[in-house]
N, C-alpha and C positions, 0 to 999 in steps of 0.2 A: 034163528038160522044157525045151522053148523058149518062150521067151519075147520079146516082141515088142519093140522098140524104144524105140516113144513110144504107141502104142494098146493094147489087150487086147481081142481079139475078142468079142463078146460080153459085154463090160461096159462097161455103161450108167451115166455119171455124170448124178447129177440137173443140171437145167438151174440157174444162176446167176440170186438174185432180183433183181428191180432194184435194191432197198437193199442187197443182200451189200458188203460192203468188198471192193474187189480190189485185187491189188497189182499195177500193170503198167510200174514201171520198178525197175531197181536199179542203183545204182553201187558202186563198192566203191576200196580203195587200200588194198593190207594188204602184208606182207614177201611173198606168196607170188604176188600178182599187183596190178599196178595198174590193170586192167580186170576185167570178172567173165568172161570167157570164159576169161582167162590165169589166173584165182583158181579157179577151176573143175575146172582142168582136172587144175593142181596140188593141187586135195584130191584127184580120183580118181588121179592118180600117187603121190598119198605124198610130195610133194614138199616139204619144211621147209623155212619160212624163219627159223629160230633159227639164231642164229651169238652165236660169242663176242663179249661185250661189252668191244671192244679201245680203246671212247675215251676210255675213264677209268683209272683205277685201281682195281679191286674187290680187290686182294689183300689188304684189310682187313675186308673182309665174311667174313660166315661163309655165306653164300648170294649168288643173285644172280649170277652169272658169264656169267648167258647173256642174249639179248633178242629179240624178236623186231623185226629189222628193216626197214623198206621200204629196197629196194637204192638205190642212191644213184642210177642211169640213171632210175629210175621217179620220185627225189625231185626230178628237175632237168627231167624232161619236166612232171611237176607245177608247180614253180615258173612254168618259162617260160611255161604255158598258164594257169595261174591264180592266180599270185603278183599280189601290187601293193602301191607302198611303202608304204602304212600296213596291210596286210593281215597279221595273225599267222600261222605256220605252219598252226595247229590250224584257224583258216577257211579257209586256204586249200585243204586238207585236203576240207572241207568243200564248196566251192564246185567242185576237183572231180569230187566226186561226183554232186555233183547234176547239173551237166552231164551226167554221164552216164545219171542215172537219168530224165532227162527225154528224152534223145536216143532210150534205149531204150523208153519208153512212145510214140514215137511223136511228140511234141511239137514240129512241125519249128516254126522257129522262138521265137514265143512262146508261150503256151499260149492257149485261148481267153478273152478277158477274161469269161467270163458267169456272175462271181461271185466273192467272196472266197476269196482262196486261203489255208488253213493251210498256218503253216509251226510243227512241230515238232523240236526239236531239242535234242542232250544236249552239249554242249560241254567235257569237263571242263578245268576251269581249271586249269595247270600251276602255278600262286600263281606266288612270288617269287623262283623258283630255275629257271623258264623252263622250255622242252619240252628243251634237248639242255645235252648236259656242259658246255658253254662259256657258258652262260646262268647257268651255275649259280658259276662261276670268277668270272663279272664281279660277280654280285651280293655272293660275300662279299665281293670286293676292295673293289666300294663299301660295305659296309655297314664295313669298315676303315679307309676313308680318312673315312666320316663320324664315326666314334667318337674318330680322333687327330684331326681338327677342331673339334669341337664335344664329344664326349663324348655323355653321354644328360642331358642340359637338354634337355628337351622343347622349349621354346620355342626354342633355337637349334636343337635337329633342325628343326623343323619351316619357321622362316626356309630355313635350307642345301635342305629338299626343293620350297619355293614355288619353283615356277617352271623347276624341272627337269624332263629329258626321264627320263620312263620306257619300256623298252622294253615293247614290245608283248606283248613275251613276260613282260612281271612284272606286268601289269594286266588287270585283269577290263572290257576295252571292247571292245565288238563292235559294227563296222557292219552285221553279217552279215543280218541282219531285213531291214534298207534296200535292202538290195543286192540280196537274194531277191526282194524286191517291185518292184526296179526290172526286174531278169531277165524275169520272169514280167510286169509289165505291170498288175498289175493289185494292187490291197489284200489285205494278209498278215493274216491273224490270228496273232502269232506266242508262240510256248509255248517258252519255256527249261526243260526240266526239272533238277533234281540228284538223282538218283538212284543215287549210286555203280554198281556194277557191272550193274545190273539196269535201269541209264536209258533203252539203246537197245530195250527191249521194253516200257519205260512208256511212251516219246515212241512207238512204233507203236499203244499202245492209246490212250491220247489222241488222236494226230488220227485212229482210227478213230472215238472219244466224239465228237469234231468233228465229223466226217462225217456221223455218225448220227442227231446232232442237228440235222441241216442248217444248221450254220452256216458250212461250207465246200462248195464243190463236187466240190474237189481238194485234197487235202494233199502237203506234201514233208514228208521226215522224213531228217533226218542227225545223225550219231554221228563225234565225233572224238574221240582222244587221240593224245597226243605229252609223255611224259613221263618219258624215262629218263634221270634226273641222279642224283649219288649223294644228293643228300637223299632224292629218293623209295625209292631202296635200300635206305636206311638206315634209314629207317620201317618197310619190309617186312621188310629183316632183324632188327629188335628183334623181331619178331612170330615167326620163323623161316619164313615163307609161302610164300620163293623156292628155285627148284628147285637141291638142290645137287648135281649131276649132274659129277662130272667126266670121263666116257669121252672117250673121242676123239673120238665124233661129236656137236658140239653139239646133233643137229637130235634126238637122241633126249632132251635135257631136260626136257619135257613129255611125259608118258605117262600118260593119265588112262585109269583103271579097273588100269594095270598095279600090281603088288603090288611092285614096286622104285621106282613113283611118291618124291621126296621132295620136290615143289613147285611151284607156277606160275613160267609164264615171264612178265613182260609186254612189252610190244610196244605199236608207234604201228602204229596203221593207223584208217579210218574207212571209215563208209557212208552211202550213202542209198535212198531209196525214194518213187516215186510213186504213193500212194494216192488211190482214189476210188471212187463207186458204180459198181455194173456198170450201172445204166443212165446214169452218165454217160460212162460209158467206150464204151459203144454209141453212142450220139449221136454220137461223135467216129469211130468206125469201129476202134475198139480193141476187139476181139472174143476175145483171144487173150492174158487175164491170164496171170502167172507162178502167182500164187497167190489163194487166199478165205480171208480171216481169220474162223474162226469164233467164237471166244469166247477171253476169257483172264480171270485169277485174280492179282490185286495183294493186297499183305498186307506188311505195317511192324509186327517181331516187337519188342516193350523185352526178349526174355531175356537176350540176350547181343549185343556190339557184333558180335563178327566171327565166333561160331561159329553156324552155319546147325542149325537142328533139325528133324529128321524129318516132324513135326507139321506145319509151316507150310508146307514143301514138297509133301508131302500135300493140304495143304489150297489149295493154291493150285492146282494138279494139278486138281484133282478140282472146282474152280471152274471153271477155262477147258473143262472137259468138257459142265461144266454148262451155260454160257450157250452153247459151242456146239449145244448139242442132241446131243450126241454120249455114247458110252460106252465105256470101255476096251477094249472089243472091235475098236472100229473104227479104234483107233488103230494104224498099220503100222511107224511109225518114231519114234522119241525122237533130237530132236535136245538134247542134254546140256549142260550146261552145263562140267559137266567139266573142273575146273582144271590138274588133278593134284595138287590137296592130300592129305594122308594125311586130312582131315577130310571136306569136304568130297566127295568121290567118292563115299565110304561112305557118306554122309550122304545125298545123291543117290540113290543109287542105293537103299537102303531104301527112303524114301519110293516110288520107281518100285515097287518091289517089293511096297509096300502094296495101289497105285493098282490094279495088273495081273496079281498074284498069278504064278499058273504061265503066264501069258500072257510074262511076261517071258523063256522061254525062247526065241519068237519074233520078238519085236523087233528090228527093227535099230538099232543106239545109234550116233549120229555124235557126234564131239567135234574140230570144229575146231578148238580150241586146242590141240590135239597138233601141230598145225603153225606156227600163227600164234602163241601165245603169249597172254598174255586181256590183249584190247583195253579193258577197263575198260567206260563207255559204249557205245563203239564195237562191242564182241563181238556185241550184242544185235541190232544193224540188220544185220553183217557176216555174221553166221551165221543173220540170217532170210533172206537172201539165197541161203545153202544152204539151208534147208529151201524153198523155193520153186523151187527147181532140182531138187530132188531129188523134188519132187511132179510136174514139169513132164518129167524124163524117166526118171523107173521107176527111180533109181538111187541108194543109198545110199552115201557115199562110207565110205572104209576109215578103221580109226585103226590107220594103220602103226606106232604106239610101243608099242601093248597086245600084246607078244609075250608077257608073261606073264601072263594077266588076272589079279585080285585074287579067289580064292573069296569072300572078305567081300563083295563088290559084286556077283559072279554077273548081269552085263548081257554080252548079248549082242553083240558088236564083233567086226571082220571083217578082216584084213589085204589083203583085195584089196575093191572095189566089188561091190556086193550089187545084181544087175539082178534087181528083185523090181515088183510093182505095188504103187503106194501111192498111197494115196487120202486119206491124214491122217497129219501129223506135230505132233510136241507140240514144242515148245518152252521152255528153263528159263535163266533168269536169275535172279542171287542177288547179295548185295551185300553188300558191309559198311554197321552200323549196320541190320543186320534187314530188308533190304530182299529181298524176293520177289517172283516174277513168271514167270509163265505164257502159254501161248500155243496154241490149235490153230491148225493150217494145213488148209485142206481144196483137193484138187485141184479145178480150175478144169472145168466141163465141156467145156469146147473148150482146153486151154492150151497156154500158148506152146510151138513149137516148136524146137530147136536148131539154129540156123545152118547151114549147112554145110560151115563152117571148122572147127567146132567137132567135129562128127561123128566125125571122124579120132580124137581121144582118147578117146571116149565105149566104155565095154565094151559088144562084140556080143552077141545072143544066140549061144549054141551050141549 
């Protein structure tokens, strides 16, 4: 059967209401692209940006060897273009994305001032051992030269720390709000959320709540992290959580649903997105969203801090169905959340399996972090970014690591791109400390179209 490119003859998407949420910009910055056309392109190649983790020392960990990380050409085009001296990596990260996710809705210059603009955003705070290995070297050094100084007398700690500089990178201060609103031109309403892993798909349902509730016109929504130091290893190694993969090809240490899975990779990367109504996005002459948010399903489990249960996944699932007006039948694609935990996957993939029954034989299952590594915050905006791309051109990308699926998981995953029509993808974000969160995506009836730079990697029909 052929099948068509970016249309399907004879099929009719209903028209987009004025109030729908659209989503008509995205940026991205991950190990695998620092634009979304070059992050794109590289999911439908299979192309990994996990590499050994060669800045540290891991050969005392019992996991953790690998990372995913933004190539250094992409970290220094970043800096130059949106670094500034008092600006932490993780905003900068942040700022630019946005740049780009405004660039691409269209917003030449400023945006229009005709109303308060949301800004939500998941930042996760690296604490006091900084984003990268050498943040982490300087902090104990200091915390050794305060202890042979003063000792722990509180009151002399605290004299030695008046008045000193902290780096950027070991404090929770962000101008980031201010700066947004100075960009933009106009009044921020701005939402910090903490939401461990599941934040960059809370901070999308929030400034949709915003929206909705019109107390925004337009929302941005961005998601960073940057935090591979051995303290955060070493957290995750007590847990055993990190992939301990040692073949030859780092780029297969992440293989979610595969049944040689033995753990998450993690990685810095970040995203953003410009949300608003479809009839604000008409006014302005932006007629050609990437995606419609139809409904999503949040839920904060107290069973267990970090293991995920069937139940709530379920039920969050089966929540974003509901408020979008939608039913399991009409879902085409599961975008996954998909760590490559030995827990988690299985755990996942149940739940899917509740929701969709023998439908799940049908589904196409994506799992970005088979490539990128789990962005923490950042996965949730990074990988709406693919389901939004994959509504916008018929194409599910592959998970090149699942050479051996898992029978216990029985989800459907593809080692080449799946040129199928889709008209609705779900979306799954999970968290430590019980955090859940859901997502449909529904195709846009006019949607954006693919570049035609882009075209050249996209699979033909045949």
């Amino acid at each position: 059967m052929s099948l068509p490119s970016h249309e399907t003859p004879g099929t009719e998407h209903p028209p987009d209401r004025p109030d729908d949420i659209v989503i008509t910009g995205l940026g991205v910055v991950t190990p695998i692209g620092g634009d979304v056309e070059t992050f794109w392109s590289a999911n439908l190649e299979g192309r990994s940006g996990i590499v050994l983790e060669e800045r540290m020392d891991t050969r005392g960990l019992p996991c953790g060897w690998t990372a995913g990380l933004i190539p250094d050409d992409v970290k220094d085009k970043v800096r130059a273009g949106h670094g500034a001296p008092d600006r932490s990596w993780g905003d900068t990260l942040m700022h630019a994305c946005v740049e780009q996710a405004l660039a691409d809705a269209d917003f030449a210059g400023r945006p229009p001032a005709d109303g308060p603009a949301a800004l939500v955003y998941a930042r996760v705070w690296p604490g006091p051992t900084g984003s990268f290995p050498q943040d982490y070297v300087t902090h104990i050094a200091d915390l050794a030269d305060r202890y042979d100084a003063v000792g722990n007398d509180p009151v002399r700690v605290l004299e030695r720390l008046r008045g000193r500089f902290l780096s950027l990178e070991t404090q929770d201060l962000s101008a980031f709000p201010r700066e947004i609103a100075e960009r933009l031109g106009t009044a921020v309403l701005p939402v910090r959320l903490e939401a461990t892993c599941s934040g960059g798909l809370r901070a999308i349902a929030e400034a949709a709540r915003l929206l909705r509730s019109g107390r925004a016109e337009y929302a941005v929504v961005s998601a960073a992290v940057s935090r591979n130091t051995p303290y955060v290893l070493s957290q995750y190694g007590q847990l055993m959580a990190l992939s301990r993969w040692k073949g030859d090809d780092p780029g297969q240490a992440s293989m979610p649903f595969d049944k040689r899975r033995t753990g998450m990779v993690i990685n810095e990367s970040a995203g953003a997105l410009v949300l608003e109504t479809a009839a604000h996005a008409a006014r302005r002459g932006m007629t050609r969203p990437h995606a419609v948010i139809g409904g999503w399903g949040l839920a904060v489990d107290t069973a267990h801090m970090t293991a995920p249960r069937v139940e709530m996944i379920e039920r969050v699932m089966r929540t974003a169905l509901a408020e979008a007006g939608a039913e399991p039948d009409d879902v085409d694609s599961v975008n996954a959340h998909g760590t490559s935990t030995r827990l988690n996957d299985v755990t996942e993939a149940r739940a899917l399996h509740q929701v969709f029954g023998e439908r799940m034989a049908e589904i196409d299952v994506c799992a970005v972090k088979s490539l990128t590594g789990h962005g923490s915050a950042a996965s949730g905006v990074v990988e709406t970014a693919v389901a939004a791309l994959t509504l916008c051109r018929d194409v599910v990308p592959p998970v090149v690591t699942c050479t051996e699926p898992d029978p216990a998981c029985g989800v459907k995953t593809s080692l080449t791109p799946v040129r199928r029509p889709v008209a609705a993808v779900l979306k799954n974000s999970f968290g430590f400390g019980g955090q859940y969160a859901s997502m449909l995506f529904r195709r846009p009836a006019t949607p954006r179209r693919a570049p035609e730079r882009a075209r050249s990697y996209e699979p033909q029909p045949s």
